[in-house]
N, CA, C and O atoms as CSV, one atom per row, in Angstrom:
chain,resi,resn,atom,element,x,y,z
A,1,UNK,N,N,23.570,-14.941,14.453
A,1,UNK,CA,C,22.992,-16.205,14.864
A,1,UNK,C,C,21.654,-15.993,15.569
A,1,UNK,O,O,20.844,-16.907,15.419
A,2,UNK,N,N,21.337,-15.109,16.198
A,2,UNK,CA,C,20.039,-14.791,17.225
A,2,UNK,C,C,18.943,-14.781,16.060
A,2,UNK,O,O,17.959,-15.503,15.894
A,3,UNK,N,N,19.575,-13.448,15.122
A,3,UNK,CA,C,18.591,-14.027,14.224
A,3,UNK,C,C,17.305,-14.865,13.459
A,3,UNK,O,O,16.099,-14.687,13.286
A,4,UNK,N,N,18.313,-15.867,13.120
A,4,UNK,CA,C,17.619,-17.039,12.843
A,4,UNK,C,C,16.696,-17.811,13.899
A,4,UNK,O,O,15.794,-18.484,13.399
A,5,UNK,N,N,16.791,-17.803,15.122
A,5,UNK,CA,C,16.011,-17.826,16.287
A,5,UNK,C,C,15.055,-17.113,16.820
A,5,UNK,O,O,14.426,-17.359,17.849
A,6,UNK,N,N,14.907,-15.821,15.779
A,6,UNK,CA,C,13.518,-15.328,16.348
A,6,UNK,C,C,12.675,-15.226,15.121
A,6,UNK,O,O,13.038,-14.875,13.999
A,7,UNK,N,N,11.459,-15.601,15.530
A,7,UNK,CA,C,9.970,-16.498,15.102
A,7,UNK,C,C,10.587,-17.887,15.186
A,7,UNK,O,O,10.500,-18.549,14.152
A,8,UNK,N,N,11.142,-18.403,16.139
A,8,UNK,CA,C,11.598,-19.974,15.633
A,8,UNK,C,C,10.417,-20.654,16.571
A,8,UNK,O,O,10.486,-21.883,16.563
A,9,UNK,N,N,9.555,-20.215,17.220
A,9,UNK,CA,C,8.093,-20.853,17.186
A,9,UNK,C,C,7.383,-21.016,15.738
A,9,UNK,O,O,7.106,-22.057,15.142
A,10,UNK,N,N,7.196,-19.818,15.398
A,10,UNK,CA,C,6.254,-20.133,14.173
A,10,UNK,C,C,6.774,-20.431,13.162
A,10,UNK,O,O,5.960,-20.483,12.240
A,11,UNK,N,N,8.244,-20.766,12.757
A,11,UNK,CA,C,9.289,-21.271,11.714
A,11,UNK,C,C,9.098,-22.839,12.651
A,11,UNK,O,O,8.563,-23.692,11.942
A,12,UNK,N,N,9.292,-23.127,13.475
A,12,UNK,CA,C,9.055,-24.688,13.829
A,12,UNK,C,C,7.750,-25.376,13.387
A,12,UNK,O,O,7.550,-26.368,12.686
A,13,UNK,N,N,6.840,-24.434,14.098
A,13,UNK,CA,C,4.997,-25.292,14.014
A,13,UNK,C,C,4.202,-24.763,13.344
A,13,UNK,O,O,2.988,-24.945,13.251
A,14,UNK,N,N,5.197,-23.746,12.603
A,14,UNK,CA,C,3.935,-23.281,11.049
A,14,UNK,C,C,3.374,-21.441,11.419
A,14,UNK,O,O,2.633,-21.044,12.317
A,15,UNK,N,N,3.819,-20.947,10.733
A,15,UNK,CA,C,3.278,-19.483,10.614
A,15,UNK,C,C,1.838,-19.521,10.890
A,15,UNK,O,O,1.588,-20.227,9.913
A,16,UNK,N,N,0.598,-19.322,11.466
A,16,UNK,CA,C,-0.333,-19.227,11.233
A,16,UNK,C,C,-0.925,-17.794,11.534
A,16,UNK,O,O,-2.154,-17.795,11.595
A,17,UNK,N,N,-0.408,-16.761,11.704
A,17,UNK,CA,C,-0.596,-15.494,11.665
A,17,UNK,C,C,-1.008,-14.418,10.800
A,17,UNK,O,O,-0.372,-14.394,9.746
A,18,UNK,N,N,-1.646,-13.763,10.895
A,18,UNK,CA,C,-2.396,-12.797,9.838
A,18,UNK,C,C,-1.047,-12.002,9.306
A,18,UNK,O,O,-0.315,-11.335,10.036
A,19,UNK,N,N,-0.868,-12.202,7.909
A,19,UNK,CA,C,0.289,-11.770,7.627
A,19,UNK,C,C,0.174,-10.350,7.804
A,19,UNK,O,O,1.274,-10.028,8.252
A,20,UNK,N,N,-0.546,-9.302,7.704
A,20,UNK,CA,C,-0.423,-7.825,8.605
A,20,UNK,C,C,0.072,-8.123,9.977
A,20,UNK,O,O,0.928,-7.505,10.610
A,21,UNK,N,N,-0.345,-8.766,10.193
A,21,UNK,CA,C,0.182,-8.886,11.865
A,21,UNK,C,C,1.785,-9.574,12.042
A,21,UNK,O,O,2.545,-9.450,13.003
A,22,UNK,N,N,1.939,-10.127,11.110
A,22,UNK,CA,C,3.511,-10.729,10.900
A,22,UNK,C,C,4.302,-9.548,10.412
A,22,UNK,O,O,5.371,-9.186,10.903
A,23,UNK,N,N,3.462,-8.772,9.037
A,23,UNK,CA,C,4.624,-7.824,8.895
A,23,UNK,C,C,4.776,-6.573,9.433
A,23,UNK,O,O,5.603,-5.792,8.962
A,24,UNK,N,N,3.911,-6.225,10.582
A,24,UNK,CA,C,3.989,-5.229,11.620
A,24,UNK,C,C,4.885,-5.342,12.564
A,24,UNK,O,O,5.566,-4.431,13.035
A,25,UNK,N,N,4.901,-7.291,13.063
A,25,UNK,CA,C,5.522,-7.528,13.751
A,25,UNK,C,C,7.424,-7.610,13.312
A,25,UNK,O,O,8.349,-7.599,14.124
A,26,UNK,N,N,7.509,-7.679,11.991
A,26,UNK,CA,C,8.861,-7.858,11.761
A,26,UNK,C,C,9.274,-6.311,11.492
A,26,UNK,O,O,10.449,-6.246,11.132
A,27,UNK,N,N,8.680,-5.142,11.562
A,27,UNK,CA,C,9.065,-4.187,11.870
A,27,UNK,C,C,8.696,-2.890,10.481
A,27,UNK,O,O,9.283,-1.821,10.310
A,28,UNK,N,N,7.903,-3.291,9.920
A,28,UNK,CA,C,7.264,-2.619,8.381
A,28,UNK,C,C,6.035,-1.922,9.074
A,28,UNK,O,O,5.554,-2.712,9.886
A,29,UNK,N,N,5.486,-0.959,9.052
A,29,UNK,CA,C,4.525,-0.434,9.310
A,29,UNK,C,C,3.092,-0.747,8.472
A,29,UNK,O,O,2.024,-0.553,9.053
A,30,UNK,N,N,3.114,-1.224,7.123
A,30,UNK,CA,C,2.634,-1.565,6.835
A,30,UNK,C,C,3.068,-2.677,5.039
A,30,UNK,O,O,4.092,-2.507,4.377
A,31,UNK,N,N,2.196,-3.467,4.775
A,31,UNK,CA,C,2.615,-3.707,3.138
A,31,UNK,C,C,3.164,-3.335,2.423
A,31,UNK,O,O,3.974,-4.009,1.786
A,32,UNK,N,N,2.857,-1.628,2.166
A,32,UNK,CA,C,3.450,-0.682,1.404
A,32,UNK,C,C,5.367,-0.558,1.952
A,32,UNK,O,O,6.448,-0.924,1.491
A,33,UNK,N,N,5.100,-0.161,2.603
A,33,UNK,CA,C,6.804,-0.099,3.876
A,33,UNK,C,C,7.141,-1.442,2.948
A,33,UNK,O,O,7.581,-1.329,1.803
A,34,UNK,N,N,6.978,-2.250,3.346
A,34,UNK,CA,C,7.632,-3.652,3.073
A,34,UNK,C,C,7.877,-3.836,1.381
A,34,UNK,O,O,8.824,-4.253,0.715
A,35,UNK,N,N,7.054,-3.513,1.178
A,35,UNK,CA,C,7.343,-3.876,-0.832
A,35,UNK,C,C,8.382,-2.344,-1.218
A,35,UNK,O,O,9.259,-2.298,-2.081
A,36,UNK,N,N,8.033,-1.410,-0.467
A,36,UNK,CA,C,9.349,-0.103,-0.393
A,36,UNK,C,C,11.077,-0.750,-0.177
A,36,UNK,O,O,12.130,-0.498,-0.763
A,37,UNK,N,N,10.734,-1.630,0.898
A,37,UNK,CA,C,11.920,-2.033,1.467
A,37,UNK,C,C,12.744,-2.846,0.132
A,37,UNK,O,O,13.856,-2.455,-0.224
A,38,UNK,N,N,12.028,-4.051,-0.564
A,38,UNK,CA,C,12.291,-4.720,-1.315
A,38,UNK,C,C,12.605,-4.386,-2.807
A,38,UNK,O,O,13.094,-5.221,-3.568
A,39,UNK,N,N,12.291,-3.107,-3.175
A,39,UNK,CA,C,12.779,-2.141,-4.037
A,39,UNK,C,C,13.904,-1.806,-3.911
A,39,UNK,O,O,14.634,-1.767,-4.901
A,40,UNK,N,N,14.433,-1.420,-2.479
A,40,UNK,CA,C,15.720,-1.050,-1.926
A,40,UNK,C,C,17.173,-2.002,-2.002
A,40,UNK,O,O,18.388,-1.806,-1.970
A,41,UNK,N,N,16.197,-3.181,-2.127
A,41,UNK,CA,C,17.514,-4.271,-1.990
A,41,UNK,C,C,17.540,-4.943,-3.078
A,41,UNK,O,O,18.410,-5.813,-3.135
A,42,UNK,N,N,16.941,-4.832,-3.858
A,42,UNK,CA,C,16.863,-5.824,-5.249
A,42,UNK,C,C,18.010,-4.820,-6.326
A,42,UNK,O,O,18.158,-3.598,-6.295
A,43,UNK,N,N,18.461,-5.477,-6.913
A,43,UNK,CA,C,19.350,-4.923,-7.848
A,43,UNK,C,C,18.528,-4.635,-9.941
A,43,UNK,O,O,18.841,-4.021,-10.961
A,44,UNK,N,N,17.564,-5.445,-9.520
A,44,UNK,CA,C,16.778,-5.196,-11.036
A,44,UNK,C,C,15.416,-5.444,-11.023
A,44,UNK,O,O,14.996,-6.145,-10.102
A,45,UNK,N,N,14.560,-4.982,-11.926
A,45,UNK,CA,C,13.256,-4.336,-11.267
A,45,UNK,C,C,12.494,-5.795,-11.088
A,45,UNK,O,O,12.989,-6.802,-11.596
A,46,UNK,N,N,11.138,-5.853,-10.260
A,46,UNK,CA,C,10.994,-6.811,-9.808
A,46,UNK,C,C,10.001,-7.784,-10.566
A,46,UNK,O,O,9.392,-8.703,-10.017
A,47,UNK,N,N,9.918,-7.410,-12.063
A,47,UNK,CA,C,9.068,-7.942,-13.017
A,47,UNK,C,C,10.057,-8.663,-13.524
A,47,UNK,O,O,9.853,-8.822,-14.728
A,48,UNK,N,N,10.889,-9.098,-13.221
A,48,UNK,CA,C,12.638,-9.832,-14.120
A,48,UNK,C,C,12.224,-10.695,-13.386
A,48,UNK,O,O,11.592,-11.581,-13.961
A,49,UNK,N,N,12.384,-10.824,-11.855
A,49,UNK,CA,C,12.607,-11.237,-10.813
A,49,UNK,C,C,11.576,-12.306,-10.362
A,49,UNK,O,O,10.473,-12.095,-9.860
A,50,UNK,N,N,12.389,-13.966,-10.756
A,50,UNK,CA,C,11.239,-14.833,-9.839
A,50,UNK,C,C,10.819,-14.658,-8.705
A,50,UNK,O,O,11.478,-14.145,-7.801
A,51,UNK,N,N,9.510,-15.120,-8.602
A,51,UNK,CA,C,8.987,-15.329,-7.024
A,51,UNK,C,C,10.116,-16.365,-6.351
A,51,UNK,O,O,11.009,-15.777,-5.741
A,52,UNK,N,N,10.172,-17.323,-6.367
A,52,UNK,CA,C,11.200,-18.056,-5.482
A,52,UNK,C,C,12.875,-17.349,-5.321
A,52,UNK,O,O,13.348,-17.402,-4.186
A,53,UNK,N,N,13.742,-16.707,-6.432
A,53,UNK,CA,C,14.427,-15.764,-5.968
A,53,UNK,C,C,14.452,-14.539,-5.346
A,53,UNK,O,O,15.361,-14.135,-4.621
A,54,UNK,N,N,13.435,-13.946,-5.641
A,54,UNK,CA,C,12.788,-12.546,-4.581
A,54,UNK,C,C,13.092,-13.340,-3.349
A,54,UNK,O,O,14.170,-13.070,-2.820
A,55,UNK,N,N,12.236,-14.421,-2.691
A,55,UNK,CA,C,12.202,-14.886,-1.586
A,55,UNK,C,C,13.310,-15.323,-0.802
A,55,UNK,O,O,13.360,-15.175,0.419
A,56,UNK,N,N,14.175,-15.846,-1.471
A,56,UNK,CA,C,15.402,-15.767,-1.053
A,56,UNK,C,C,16.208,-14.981,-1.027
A,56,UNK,O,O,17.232,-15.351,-0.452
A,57,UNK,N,N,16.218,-13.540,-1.593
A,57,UNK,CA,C,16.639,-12.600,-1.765
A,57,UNK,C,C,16.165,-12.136,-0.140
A,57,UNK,O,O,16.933,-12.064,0.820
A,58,UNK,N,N,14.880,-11.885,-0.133
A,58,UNK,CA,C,14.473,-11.451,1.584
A,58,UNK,C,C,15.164,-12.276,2.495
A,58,UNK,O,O,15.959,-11.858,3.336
A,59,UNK,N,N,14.736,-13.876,2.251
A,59,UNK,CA,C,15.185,-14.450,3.427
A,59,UNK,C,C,16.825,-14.147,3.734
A,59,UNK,O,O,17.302,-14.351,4.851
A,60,UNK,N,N,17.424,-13.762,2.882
A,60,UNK,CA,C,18.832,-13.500,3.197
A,60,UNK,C,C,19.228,-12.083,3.687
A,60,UNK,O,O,20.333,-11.924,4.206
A,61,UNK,N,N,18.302,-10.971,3.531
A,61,UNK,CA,C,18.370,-10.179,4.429
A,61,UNK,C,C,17.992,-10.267,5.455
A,61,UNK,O,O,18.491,-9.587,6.352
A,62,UNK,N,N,16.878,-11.219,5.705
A,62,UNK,CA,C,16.328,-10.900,6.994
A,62,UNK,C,C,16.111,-12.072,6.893
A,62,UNK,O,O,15.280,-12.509,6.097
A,63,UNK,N,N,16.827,-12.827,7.693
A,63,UNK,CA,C,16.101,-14.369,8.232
A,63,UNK,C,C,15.797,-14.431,9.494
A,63,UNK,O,O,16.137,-15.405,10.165
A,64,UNK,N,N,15.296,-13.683,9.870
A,64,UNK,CA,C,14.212,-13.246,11.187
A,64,UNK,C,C,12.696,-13.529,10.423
A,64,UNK,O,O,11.853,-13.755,11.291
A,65,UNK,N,N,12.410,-13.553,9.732
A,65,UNK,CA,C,11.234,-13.675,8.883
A,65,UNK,C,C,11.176,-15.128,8.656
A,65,UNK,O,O,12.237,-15.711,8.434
A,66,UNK,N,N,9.699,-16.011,8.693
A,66,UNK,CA,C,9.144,-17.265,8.532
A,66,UNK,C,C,8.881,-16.801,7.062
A,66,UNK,O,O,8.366,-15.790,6.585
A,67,UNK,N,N,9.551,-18.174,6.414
A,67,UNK,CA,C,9.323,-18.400,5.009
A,67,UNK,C,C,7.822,-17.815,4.458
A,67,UNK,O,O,7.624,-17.211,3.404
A,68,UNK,N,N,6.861,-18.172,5.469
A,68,UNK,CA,C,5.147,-17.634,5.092
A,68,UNK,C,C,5.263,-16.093,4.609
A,68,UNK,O,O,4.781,-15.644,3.569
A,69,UNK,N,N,6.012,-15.366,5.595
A,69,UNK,CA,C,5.902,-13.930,5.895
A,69,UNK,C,C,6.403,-13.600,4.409
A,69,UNK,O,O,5.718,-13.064,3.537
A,70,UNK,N,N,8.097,-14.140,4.257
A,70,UNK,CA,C,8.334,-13.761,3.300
A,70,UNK,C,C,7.523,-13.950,1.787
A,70,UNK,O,O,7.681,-13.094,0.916
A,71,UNK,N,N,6.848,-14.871,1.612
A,71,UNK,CA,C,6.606,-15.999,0.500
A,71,UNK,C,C,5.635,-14.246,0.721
A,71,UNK,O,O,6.174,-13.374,0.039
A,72,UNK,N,N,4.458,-13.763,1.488
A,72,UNK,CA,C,3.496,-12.995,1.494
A,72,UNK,C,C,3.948,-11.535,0.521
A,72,UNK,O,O,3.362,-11.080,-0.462
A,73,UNK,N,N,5.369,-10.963,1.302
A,73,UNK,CA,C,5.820,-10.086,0.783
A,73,UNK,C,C,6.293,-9.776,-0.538
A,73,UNK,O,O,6.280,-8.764,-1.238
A,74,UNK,N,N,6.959,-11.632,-0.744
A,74,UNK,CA,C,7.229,-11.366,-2.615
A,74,UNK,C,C,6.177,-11.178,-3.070
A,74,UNK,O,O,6.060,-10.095,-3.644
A,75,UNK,N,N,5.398,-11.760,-3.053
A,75,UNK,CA,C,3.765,-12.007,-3.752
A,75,UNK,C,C,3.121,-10.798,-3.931
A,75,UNK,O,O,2.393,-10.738,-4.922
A,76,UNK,N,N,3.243,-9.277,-2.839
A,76,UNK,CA,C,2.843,-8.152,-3.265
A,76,UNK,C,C,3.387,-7.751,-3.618
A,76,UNK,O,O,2.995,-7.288,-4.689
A,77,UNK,N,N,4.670,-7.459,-3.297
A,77,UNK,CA,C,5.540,-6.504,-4.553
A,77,UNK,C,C,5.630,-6.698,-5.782
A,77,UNK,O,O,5.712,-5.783,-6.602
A,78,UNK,N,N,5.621,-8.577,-6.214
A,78,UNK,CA,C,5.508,-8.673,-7.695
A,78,UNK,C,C,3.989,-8.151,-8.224
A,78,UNK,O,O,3.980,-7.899,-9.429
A,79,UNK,N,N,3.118,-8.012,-7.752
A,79,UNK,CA,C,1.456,-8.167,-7.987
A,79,UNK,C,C,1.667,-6.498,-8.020
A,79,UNK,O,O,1.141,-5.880,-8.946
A,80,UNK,N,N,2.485,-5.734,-6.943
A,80,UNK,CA,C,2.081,-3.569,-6.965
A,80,UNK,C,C,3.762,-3.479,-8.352
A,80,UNK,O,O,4.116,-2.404,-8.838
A,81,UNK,N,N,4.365,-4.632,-8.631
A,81,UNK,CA,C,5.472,-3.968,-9.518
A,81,UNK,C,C,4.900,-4.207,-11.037
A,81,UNK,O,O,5.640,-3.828,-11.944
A,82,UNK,N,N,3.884,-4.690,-11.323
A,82,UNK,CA,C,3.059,-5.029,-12.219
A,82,UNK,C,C,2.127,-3.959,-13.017
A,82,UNK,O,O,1.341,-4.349,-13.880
């Protein structure tokens, strides 16, 4: 449950954060880290894989993450799985 309560500032009044700075802050060292991570949890490669299911795929691991953050992360991994 805590979870879902943290970023619940910027999940309330809107992400407006430099998404490097969001995904440093959710604990990825960098882009690369993060589209690594999403390799890890996906079950089939990520050129199959809609953008709106990728995203829910994250948000359900980690719903500590603002929809923005995530929406950022599908968007490179499909664009470096390409």
């Amino acid at each position: 449950m805590g979870e879902l309560f943290t970023n619940f500032k910027y999940k309330f009044f809107g992400d407006r954060r430099g998404k490097t700075v969001a995904i440093r802050k959710a604990g990825f060292d960098n882009e690369a880290d993060a589209v690594r991570w999403i390799n890890s949890i996906v079950s089939e490669p990520l050129s199959e894989i809609g953008e709106p299911a990728l995203i829910k795929q994250i948000r359900d691991r980690r719903p500590d993450l603002t929809l923005a953050t995530a929406s950022y992360i599908a968007k490179r991994a499909k664009v470096r799985a390409v």
